[in-house]
N, C-alpha and C positions, 0 to 999 in steps of 0.2 A: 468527312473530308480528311484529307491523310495533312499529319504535319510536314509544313513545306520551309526553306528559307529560298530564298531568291537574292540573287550579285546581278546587275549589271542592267543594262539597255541594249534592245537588239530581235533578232528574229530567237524563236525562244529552244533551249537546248535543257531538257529534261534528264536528270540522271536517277539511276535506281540503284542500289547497293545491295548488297547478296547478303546470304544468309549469317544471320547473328550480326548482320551490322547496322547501321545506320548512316543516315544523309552525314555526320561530320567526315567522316571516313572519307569522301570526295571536297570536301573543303578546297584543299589545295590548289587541287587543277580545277575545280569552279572560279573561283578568285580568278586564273588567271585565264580563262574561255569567256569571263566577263568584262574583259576587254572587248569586245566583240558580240556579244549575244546576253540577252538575256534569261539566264542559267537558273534553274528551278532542281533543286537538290531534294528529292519525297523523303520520307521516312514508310515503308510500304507497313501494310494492319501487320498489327501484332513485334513490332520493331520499334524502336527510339522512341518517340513521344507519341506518336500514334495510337490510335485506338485498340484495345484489346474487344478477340474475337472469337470465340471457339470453331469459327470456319475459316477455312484457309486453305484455298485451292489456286488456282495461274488466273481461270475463269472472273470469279469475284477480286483478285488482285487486279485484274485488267481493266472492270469496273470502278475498282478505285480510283484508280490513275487518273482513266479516263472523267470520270464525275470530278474529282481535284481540279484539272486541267479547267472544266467548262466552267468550274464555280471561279475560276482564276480568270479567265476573260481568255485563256490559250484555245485556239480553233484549229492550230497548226503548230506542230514544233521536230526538231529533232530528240528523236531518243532514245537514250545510251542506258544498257543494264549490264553488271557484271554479274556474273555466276546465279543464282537467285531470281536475281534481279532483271537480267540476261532474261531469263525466261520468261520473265513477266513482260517485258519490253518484247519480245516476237509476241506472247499471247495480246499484246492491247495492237500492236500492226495488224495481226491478222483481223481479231474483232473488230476494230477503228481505222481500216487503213487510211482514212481522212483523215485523222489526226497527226498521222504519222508522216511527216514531208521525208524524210531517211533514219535509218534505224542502224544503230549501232551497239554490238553484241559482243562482250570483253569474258572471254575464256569460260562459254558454255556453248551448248547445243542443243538441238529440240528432242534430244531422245531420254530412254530411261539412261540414269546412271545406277551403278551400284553402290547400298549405302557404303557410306564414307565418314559416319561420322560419330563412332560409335564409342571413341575416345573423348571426344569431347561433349558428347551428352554425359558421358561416365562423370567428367569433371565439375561440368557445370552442377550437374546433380549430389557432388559429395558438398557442396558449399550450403552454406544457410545463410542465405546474407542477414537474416535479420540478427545474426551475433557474429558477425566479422568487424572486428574492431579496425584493418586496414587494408588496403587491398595487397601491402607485401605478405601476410599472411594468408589472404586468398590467395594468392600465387602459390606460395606452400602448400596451400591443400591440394589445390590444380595440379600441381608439376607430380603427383603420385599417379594422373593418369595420364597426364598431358605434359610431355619434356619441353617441350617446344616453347620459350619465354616470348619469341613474339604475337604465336598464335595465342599463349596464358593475356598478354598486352592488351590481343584484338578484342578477345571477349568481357577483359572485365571494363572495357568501357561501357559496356552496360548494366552495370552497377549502377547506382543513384545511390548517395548517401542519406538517409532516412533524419529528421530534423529534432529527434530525439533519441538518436543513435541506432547506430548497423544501417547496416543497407540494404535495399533492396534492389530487383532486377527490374529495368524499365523493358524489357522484351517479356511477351507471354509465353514461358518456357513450356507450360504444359501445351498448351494450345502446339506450339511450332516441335516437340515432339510427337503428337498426337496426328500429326500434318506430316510427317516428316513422310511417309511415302508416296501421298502425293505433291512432293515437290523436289524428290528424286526423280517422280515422273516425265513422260512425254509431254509436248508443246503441239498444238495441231494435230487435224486430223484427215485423212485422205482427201481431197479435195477444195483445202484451206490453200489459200495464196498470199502472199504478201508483194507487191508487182512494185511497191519503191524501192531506189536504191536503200542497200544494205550490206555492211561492214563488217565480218565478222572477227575478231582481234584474237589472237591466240600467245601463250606466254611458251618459248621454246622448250622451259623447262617441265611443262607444265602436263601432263598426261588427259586432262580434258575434249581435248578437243583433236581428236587422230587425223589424217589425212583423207581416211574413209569415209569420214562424217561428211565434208563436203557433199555428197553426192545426196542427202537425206537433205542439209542444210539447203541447196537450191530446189527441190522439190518443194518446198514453203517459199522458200524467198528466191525467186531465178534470178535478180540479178544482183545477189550476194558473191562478194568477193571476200575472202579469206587474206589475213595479212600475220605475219610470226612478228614477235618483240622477243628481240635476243635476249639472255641472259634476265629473263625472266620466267616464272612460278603461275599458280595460279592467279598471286595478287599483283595483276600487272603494273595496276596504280601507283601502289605503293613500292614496288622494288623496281621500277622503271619509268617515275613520271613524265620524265623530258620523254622519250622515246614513245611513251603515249597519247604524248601530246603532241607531236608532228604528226603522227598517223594518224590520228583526230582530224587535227587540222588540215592537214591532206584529201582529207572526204570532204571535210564541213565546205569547202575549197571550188568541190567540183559542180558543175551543174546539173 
């Protein structure tokens, strides 16, 4: 069973977080979708508190979900994955489309991508956390490969400070390297459908998701509609909450 927290009462709204993150990362807009629903934030294998795996494919993420959900009492919900996570949310529609009442997909798509991430494995990997005295000196060793202070932010939230010092990483980093091309990979495969509504959200800034995609994206899910959030990146959540949260609620909305 994958680690869960849960806000609120209501018809039940699932979210999944993308790669190298975890369920707090959606905190904010769970709080506040739990006015309204009751909001189920995973941590997927090999992320946040979750079990460590050495397999890790869309296929067995989809099974998690799905077994989480059933051991939770969920027989139906909506559910939303960004990047990663995104993909795992089309793969458990397509295997489960009974579980899925509408599905909503935040700046990914069903096809290969190209790696993208070869910076930030460089980084995470010059660190030891078991002798990092703080994380402003992990930032220091990060920023030799990694400039970027908010992306150094995103990742060392999953440090865990060890209770007789240094830390260590609550993600299975060999595993989710070892994984990494299949999860650049494809979603679906010739013949797969997903026939509930579906959302697909894209950040304008953000090079993820082209125009072209669409036409791949309703071959799996035909009645997926595409929506842009202005002056946003990949991380739409976070550099555009309000504006995620109307378009959200704009679907959550329809019949």
């Amino acid at each position: 069973m994958l680690n869960a927290k849960t806000f609120g009462d209501g018809p039940a709204l699932v979210i999944l977080h993308g790669l190298f993150g975890m369920l707090d990362n959606w905190q904010t807009l769970a709080r506040k979708w739990a006015k309204t629903h009751h909001v189920v934030l995973l941590d997927l294998r090999n992320h946040g508190r979750s079990f460590h795996t050495d397999e890790m494919n869309y296929a067995v993420m989809a099974e998690d979900v799905a077994a989480t959900l059933e051991d939770m009492g969920i027989d139906e919900c909506v559910l939303l994955g960004h990047s990663m996570g995104g993909k795992v949310a089309m793969q458990t529609a397509l295997t489960y489309p009974e579980l899925v009442k509408k599905l909503v997909v935040v700046d990914i798509v069903p096809r290969r991508y190209h790696p993208g991430h070869n910076a930030v494995f460089a980084a995470l990997n010059a660190l030891e956390p078991a002798t990092i005295t703080d994380r402003k000196a992990a930032a220091e060793k990060m920023s030799v490969h990694l400039a970027d202070p908010g992306v150094q932010l995103f990742l060392l939230k999953n440090l865990a400070r060890n209770p007789a010092g240094g830390f260590r990483w609550r993600m299975n980093l060999p595993a989710i390297s070892a994984s990494y091309d299949q999860l650049i990979g494809p979603v679906g495969q010739l013949g797969d459908e997903y026939d509930g509504p579906a959302l697909f959200i894209r950040g304008a800034n953000s090079g993820y998701v082209q125009d072209e995609d669409l036409e791949l994206i309703q071959i799996l899910f035909p009645k997926a509609t595409l929506e842009t959030v202005a002056k946003a990146g990949h991380w739409v959540h976070a550099e555009q909450p309000e504006a995620l949260l109307a378009v959200v609620d704009s679907f959550l909305a329809t019949k």
